[in-house]
Chimera marker file (.cmm) of the C-alpha trace (Angstrom):
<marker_set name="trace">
<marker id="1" x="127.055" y="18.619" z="53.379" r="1" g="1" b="0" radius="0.5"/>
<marker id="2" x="127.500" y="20.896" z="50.441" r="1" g="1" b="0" radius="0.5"/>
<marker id="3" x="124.957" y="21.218" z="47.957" r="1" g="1" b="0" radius="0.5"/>
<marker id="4" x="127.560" y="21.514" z="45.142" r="1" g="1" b="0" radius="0.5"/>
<marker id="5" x="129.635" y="18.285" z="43.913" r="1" g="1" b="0" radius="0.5"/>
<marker id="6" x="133.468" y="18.924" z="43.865" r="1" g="1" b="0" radius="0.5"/>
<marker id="7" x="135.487" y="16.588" z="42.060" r="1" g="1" b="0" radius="0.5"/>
<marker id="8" x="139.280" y="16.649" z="42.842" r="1" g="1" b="0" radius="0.5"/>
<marker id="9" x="142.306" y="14.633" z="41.831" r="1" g="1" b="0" radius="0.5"/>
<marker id="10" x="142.225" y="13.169" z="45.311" r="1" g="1" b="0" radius="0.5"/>
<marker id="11" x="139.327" y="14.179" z="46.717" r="1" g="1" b="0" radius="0.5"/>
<marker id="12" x="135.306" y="14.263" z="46.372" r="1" g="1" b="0" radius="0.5"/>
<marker id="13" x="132.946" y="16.133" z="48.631" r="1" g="1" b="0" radius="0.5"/>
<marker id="14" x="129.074" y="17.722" z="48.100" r="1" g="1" b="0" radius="0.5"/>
<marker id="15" x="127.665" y="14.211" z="46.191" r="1" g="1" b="0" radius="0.5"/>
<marker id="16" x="123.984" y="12.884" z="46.453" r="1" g="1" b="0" radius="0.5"/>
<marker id="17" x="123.447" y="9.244" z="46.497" r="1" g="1" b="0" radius="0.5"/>
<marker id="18" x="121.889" y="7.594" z="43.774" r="1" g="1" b="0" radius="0.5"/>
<marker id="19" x="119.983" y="4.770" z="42.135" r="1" g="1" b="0" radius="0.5"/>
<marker id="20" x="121.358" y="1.254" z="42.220" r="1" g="1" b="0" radius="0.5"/>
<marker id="21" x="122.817" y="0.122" z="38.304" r="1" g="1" b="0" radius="0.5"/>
<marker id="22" x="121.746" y="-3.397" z="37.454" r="1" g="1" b="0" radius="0.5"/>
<marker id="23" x="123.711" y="-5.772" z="39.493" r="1" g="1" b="0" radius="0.5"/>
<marker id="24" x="124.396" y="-9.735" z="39.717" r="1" g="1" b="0" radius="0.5"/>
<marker id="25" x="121.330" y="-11.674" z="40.086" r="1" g="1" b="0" radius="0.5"/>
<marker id="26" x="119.713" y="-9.047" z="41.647" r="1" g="1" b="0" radius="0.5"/>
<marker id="27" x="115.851" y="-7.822" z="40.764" r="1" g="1" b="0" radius="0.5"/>
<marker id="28" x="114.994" y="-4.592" z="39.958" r="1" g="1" b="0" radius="0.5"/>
<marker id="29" x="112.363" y="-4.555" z="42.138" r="1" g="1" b="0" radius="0.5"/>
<marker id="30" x="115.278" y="-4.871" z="45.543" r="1" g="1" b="0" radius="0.5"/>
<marker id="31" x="117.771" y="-2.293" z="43.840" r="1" g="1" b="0" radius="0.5"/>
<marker id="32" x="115.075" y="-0.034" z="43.795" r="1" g="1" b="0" radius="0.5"/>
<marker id="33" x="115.137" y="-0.124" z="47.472" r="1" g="1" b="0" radius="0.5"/>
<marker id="34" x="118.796" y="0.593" z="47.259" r="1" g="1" b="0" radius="0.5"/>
<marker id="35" x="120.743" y="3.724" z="46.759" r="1" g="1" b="0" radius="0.5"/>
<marker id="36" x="123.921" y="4.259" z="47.113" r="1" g="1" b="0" radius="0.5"/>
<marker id="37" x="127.263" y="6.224" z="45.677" r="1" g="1" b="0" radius="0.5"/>
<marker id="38" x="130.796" y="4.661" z="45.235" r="1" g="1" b="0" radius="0.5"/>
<marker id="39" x="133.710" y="6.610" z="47.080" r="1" g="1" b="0" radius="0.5"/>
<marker id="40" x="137.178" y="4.822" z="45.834" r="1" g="1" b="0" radius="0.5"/>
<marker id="41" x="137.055" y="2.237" z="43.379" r="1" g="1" b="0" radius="0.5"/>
<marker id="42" x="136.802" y="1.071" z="39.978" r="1" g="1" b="0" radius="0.5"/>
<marker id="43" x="133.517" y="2.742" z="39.255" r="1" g="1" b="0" radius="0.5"/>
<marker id="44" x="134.280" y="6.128" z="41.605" r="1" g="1" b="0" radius="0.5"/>
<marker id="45" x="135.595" y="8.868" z="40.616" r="1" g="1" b="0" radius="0.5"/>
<marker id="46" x="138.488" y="8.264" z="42.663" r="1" g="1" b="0" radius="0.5"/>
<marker id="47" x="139.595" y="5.287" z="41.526" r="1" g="1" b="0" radius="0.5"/>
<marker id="48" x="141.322" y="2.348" z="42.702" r="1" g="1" b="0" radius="0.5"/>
<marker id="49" x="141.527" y="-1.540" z="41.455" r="1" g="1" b="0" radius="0.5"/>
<marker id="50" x="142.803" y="-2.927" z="44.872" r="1" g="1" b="0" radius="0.5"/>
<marker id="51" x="139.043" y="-2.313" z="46.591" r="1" g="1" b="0" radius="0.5"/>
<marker id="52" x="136.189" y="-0.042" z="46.897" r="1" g="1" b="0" radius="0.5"/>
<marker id="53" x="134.479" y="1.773" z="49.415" r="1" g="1" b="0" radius="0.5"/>
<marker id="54" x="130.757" y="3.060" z="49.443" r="1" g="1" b="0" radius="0.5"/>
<marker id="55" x="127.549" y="4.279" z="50.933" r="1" g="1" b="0" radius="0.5"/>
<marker id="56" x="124.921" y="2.181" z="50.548" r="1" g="1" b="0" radius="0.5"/>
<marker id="57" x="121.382" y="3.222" z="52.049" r="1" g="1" b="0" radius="0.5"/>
<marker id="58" x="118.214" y="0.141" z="52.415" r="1" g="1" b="0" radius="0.5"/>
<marker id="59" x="114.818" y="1.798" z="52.755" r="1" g="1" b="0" radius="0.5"/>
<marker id="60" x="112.815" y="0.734" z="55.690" r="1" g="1" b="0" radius="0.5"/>
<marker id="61" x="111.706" y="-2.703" z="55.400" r="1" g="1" b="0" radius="0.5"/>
<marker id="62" x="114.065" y="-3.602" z="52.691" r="1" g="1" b="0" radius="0.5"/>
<marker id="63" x="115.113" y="-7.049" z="53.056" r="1" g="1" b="0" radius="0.5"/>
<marker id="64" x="118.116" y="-7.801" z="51.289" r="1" g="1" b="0" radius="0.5"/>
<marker id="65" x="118.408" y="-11.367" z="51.072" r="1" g="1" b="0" radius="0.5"/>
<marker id="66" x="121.661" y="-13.766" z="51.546" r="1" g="1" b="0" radius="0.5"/>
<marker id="67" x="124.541" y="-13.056" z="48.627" r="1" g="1" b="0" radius="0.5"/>
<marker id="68" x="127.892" y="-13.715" z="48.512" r="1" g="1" b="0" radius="0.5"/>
<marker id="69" x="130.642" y="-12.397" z="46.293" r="1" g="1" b="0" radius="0.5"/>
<marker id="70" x="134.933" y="-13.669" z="46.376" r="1" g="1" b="0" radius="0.5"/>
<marker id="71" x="136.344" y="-10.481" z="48.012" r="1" g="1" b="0" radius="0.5"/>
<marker id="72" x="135.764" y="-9.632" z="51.893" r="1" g="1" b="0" radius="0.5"/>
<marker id="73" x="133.779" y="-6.971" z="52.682" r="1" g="1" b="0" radius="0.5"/>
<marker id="74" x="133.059" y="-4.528" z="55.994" r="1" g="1" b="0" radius="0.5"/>
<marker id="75" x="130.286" y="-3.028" z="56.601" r="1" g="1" b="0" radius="0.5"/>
<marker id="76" x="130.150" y="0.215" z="59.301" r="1" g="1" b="0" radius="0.5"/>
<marker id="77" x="126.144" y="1.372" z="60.244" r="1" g="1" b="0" radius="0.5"/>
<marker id="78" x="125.788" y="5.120" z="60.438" r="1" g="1" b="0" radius="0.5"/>
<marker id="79" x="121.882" y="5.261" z="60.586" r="1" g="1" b="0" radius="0.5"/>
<marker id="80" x="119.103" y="2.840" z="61.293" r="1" g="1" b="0" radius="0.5"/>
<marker id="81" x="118.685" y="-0.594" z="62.156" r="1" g="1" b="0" radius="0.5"/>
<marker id="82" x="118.678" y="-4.191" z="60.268" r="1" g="1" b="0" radius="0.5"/>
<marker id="83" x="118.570" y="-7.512" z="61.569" r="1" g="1" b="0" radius="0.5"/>
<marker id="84" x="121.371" y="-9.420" z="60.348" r="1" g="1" b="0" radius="0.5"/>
<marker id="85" x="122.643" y="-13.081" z="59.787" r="1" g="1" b="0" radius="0.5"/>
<marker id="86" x="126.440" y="-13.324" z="58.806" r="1" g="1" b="0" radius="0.5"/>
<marker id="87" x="127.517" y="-16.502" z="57.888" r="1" g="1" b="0" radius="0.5"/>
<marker id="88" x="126.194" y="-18.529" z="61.271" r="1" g="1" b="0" radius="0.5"/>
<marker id="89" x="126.092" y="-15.207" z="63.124" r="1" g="1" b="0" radius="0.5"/>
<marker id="90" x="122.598" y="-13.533" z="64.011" r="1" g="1" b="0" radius="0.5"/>
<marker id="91" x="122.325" y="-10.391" z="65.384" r="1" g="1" b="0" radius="0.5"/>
<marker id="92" x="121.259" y="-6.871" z="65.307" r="1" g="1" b="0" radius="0.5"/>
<marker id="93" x="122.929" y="-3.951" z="63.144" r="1" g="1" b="0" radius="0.5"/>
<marker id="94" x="122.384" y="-0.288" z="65.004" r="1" g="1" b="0" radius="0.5"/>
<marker id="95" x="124.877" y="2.600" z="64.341" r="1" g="1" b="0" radius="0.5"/>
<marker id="96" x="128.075" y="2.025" z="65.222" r="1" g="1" b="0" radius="0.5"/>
<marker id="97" x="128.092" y="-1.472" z="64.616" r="1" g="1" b="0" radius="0.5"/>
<marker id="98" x="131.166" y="-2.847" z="62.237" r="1" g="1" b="0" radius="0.5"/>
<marker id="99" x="130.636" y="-6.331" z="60.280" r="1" g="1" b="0" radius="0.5"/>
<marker id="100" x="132.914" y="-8.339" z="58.509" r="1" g="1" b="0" radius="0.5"/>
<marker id="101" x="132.025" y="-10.992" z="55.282" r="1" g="1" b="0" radius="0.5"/>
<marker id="102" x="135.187" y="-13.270" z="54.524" r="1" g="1" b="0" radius="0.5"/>
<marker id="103" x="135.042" y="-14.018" z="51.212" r="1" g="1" b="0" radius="0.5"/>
<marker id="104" x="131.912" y="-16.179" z="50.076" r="1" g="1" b="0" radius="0.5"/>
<marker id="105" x="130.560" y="-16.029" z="52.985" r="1" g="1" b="0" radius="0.5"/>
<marker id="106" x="126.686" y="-15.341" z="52.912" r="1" g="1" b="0" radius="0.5"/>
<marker id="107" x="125.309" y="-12.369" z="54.288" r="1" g="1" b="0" radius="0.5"/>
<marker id="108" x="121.790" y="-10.704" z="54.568" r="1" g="1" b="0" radius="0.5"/>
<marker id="109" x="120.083" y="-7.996" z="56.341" r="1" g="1" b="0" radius="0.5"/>
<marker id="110" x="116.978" y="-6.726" z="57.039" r="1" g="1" b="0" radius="0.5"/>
<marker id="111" x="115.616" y="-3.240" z="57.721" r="1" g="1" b="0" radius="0.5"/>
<marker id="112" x="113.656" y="-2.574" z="61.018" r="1" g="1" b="0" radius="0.5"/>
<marker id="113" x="113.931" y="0.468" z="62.128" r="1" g="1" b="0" radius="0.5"/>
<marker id="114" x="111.366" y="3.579" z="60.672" r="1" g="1" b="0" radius="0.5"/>
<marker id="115" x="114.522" y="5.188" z="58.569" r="1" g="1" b="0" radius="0.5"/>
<marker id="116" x="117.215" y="3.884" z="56.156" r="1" g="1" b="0" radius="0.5"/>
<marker id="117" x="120.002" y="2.282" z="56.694" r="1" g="1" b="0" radius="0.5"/>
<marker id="118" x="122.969" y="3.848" z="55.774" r="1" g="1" b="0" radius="0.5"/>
<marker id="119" x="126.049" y="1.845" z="55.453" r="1" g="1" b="0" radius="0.5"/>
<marker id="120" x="129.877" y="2.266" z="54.407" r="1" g="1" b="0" radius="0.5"/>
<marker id="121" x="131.278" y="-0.508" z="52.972" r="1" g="1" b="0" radius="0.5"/>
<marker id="122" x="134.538" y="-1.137" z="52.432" r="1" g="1" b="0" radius="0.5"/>
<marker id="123" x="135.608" y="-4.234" z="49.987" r="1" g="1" b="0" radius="0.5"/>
<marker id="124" x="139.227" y="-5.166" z="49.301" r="1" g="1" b="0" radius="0.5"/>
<marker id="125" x="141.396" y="-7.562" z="46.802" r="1" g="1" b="0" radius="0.5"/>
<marker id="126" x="142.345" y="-10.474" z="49.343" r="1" g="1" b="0" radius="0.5"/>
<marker id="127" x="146.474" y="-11.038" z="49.268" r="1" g="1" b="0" radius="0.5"/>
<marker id="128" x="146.457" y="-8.760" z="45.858" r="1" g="1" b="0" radius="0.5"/>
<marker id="129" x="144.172" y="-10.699" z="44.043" r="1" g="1" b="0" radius="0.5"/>
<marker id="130" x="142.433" y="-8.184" z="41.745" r="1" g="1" b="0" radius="0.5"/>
<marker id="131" x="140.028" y="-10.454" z="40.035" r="1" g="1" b="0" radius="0.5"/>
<marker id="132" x="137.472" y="-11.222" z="42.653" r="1" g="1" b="0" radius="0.5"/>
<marker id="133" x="136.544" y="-7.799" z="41.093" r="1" g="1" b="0" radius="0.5"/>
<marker id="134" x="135.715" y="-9.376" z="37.713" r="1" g="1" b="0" radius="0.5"/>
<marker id="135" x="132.614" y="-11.333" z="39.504" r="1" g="1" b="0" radius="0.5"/>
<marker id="136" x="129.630" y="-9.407" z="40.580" r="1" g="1" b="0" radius="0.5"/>
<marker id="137" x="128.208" y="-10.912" z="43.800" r="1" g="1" b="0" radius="0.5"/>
<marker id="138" x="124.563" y="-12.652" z="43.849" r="1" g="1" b="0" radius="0.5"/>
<marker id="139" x="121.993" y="-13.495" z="45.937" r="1" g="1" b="0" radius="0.5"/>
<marker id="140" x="121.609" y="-16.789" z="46.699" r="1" g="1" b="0" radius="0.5"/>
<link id1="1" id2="2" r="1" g="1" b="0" radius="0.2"/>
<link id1="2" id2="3" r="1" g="1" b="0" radius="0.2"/>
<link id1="3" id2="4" r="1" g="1" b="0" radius="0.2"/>
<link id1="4" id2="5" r="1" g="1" b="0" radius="0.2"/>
<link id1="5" id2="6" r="1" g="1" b="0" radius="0.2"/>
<link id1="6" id2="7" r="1" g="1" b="0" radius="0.2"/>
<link id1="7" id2="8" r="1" g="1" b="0" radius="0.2"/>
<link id1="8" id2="9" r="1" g="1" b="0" radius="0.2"/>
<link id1="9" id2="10" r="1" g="1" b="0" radius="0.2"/>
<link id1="10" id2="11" r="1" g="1" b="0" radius="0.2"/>
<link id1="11" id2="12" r="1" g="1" b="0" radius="0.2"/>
<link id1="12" id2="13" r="1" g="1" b="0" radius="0.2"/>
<link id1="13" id2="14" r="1" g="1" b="0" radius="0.2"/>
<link id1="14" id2="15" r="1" g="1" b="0" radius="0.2"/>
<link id1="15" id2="16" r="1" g="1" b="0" radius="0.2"/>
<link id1="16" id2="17" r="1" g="1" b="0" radius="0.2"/>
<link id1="17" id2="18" r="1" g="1" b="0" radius="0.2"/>
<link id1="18" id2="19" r="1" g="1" b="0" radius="0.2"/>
<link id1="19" id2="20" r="1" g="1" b="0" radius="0.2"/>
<link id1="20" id2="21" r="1" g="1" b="0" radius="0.2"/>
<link id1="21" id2="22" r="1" g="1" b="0" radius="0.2"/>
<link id1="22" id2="23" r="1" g="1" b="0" radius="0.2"/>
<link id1="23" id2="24" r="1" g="1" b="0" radius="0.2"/>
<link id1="24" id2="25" r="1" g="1" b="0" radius="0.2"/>
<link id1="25" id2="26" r="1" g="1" b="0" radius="0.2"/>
<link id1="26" id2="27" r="1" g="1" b="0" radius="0.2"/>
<link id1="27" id2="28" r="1" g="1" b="0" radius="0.2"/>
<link id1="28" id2="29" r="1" g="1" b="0" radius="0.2"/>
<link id1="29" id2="30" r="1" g="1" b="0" radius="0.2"/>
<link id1="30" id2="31" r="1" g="1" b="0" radius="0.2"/>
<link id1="31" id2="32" r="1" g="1" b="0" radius="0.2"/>
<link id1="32" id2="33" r="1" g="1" b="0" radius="0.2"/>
<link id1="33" id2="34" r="1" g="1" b="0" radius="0.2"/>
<link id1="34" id2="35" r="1" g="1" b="0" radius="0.2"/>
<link id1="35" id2="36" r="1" g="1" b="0" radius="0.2"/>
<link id1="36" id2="37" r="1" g="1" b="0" radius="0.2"/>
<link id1="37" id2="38" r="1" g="1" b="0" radius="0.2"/>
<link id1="38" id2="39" r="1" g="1" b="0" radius="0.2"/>
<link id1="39" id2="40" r="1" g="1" b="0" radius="0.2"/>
<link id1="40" id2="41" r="1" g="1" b="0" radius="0.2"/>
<link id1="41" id2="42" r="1" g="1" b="0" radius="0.2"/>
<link id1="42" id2="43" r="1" g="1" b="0" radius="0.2"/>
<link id1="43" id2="44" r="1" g="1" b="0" radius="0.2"/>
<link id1="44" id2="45" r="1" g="1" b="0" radius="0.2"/>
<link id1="45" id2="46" r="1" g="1" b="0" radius="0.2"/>
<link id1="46" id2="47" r="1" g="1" b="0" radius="0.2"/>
<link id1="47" id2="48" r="1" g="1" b="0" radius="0.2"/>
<link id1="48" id2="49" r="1" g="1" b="0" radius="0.2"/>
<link id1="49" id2="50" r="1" g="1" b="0" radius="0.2"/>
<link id1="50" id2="51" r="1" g="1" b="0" radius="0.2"/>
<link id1="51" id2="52" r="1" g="1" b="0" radius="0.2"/>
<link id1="52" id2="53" r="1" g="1" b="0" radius="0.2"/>
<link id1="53" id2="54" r="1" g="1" b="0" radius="0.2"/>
<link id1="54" id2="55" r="1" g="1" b="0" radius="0.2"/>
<link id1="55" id2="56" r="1" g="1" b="0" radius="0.2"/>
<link id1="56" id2="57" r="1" g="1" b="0" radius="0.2"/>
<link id1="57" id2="58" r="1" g="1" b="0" radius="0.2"/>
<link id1="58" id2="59" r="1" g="1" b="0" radius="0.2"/>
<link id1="59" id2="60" r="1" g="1" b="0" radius="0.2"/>
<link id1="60" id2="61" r="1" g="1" b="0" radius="0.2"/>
<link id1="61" id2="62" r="1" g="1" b="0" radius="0.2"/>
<link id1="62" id2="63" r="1" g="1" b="0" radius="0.2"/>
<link id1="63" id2="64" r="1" g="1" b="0" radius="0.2"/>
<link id1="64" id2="65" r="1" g="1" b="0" radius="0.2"/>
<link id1="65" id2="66" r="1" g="1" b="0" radius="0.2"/>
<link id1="66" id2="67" r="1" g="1" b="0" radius="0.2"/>
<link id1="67" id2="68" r="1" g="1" b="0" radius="0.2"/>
<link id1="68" id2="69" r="1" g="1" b="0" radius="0.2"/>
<link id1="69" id2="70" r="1" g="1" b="0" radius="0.2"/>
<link id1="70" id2="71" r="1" g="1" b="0" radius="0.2"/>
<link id1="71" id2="72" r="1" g="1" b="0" radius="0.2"/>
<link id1="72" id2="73" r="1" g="1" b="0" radius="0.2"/>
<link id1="73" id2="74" r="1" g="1" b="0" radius="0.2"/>
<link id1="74" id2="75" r="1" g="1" b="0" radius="0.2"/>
<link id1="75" id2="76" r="1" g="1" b="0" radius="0.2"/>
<link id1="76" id2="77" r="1" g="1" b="0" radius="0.2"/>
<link id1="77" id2="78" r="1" g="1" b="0" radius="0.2"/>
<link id1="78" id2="79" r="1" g="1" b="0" radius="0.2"/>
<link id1="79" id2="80" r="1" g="1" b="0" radius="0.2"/>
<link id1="80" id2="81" r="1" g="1" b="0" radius="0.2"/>
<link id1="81" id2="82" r="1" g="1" b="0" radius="0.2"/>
<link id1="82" id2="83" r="1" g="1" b="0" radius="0.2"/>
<link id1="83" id2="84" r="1" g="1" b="0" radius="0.2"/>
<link id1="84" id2="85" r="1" g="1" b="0" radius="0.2"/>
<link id1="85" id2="86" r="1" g="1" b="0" radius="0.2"/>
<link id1="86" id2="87" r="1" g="1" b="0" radius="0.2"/>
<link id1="87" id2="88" r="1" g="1" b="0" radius="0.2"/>
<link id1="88" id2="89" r="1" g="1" b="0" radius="0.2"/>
<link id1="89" id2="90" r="1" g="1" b="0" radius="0.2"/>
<link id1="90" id2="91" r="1" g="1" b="0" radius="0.2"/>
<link id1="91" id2="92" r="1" g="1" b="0" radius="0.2"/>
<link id1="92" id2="93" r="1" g="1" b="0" radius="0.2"/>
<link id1="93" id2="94" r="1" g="1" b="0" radius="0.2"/>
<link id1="94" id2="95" r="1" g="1" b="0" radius="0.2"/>
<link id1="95" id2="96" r="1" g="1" b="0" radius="0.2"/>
<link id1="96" id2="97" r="1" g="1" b="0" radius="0.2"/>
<link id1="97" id2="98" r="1" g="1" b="0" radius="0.2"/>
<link id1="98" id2="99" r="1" g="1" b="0" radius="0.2"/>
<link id1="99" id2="100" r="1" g="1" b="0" radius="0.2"/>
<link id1="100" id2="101" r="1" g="1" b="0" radius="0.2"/>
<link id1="101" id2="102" r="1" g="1" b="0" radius="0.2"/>
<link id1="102" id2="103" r="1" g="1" b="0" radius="0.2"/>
<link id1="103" id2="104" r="1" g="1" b="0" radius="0.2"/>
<link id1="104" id2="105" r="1" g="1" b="0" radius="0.2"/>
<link id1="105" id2="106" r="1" g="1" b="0" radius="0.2"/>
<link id1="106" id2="107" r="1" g="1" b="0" radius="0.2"/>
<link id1="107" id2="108" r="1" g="1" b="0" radius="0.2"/>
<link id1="108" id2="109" r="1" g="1" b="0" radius="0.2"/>
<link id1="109" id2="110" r="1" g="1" b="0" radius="0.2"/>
<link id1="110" id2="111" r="1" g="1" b="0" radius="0.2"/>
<link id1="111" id2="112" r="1" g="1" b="0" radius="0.2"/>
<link id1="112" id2="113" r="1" g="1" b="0" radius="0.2"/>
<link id1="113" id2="114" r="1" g="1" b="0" radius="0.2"/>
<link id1="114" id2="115" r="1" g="1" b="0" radius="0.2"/>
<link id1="115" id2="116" r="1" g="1" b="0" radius="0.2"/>
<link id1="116" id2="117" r="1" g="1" b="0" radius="0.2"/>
<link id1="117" id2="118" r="1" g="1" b="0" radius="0.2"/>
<link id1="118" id2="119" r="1" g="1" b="0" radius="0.2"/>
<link id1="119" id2="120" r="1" g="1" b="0" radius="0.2"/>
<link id1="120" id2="121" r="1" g="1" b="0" radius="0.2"/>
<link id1="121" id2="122" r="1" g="1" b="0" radius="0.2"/>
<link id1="122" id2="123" r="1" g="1" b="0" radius="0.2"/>
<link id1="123" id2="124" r="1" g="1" b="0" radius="0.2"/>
<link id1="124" id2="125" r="1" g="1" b="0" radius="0.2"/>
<link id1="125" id2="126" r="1" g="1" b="0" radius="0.2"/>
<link id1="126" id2="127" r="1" g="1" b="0" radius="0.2"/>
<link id1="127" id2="128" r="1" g="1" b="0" radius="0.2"/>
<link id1="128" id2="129" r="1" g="1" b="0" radius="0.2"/>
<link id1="129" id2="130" r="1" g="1" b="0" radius="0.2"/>
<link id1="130" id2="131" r="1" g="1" b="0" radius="0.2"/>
<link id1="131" id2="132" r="1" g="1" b="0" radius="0.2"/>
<link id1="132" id2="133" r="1" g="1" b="0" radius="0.2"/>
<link id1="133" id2="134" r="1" g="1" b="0" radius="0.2"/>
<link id1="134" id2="135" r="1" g="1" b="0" radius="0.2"/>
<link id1="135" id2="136" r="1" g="1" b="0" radius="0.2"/>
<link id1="136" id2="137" r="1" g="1" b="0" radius="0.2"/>
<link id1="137" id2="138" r="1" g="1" b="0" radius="0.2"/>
<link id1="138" id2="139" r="1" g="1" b="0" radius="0.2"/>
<link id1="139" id2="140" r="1" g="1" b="0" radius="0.2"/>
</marker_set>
């Protein structure tokens, strides 16, 4: 990866992620676990009110505790390893692994392998419905 950002009408290459903002219900002391960097999006550079995508990295050990938010959400593991409970579904994240949140549907992992996680997640408007956007999500 470049060491240089480039910021392009359509395009963004060379970033570093980044501390967590305040979100939801979370604590400060979990989103200082977190790091992460929108890609497309309302609060990317490349912007886009019909969903978001994003890296999201969990330090080892992080356990990010069941949340739900209104809009449906993927989640694709490029490094490490979480155990995970989706809705009724247990199981273990590694790379490669893909994982799908319906709407409100709670959703929680855990870190246990010896480096991050690193996640893209990919969040859409459900049948156009922009406002699910308007909500942060929160633990519960």
């Amino acid at each position: 990866m470049s060491n240089k950002e480039e910021l392009g009408t359509n395009h963004v290459k060379g970033y570093e992620l980044g501390p967590m903002p305040k979100y939801g219900n979370y604590p400060q002391s979990l989103l200082d676990n977190f790091s992460g960097k929108p890609l497309l999006g309302p609060k990317a550079h490349l912007k886009s009110d019909e969903g978001h995508i994003g890296l999201l990295e969990l330090a080892p050990g992080t356990d990010y505790p069941a949340h739900i938010h209104p809009w449906p959400e993927a989640y694709y593991i490029v490094n490490g390893s979480a155990e995970c409970v989706w809705g009724e579904d247990k199981f273990t994240a590694e790379p490669g692994t893909t994982i799908y949140a319906p709407p409100n549907t709670s959703h929680a992992m855990k870190v246990i392998s010896e480096e991050p996680v690193l996640a893209i997640i990919f969040g859409w408007a459900p049948g156009g419905r922009k406002e699910v956007f308007d909500e942060d999500g929160r633990l519960i």
